[in-house]
C-alpha positions in Angstrom: 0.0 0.0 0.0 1.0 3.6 -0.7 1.3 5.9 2.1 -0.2 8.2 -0.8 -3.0 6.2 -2.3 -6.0 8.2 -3.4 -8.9 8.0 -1.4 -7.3 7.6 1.6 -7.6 10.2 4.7 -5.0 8.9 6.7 -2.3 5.7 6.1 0.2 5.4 9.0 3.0 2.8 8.0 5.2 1.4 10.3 3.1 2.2 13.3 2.4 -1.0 15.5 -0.7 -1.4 16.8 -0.5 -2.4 20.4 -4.5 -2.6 21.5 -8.2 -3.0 19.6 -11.0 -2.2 21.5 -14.8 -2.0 19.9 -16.2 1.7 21.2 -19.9 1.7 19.5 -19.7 1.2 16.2 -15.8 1.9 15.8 -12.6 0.9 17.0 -10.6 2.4 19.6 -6.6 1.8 18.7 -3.6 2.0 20.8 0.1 2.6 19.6 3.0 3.7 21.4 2.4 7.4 20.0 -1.3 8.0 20.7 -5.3 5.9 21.1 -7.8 6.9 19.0 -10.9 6.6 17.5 -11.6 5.1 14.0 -15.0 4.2 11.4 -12.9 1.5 9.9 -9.6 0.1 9.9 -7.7 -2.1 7.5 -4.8 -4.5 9.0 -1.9 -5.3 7.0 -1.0 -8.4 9.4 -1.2 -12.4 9.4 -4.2 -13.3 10.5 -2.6 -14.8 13.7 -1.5 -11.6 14.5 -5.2 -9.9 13.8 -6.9 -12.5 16.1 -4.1 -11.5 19.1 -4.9 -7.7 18.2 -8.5 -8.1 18.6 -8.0 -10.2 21.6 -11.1 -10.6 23.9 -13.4 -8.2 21.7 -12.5 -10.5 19.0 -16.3 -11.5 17.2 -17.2 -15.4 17.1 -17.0 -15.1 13.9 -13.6 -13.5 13.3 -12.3 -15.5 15.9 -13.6 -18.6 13.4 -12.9 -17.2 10.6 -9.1 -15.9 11.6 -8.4 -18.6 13.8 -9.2 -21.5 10.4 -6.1 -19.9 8.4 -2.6 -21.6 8.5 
């Protein structure tokens, strides 16, 4: 991905995400720099890693669905 791709209102690269929390109908993410608040969110991650990121507020069926890939 292109930290300049059209269409895009924000692309942070290189920025570990540390903590996902569902807050209503976003997400709430933590990185060393900052939390905030976001509509969507797209993970560039194994999906091993996604399912540890989302943790506990992790959906039955993301928690199927990421926990099923190898």
């Amino acid at each position: 991905m292109c930290a300049n791709s059209p269409g895009l209102a924000d692309v942070r690269m290189a920025t570990p995400v540390r903590c996902v929390r569902r807050v209503g109908h976003g997400l709430q993410l933590a990185t060393d720099a900052a939390v905030e608040r976001y509509d969507q969110v797209v993970r560039a991650c194994h999906s091993d890693q996604a399912l540890a990121i989302l943790g506990d507020s992790a959906t039955p069926a993301e928690a199927s669905l990421l926990g099923s890939i190898r």
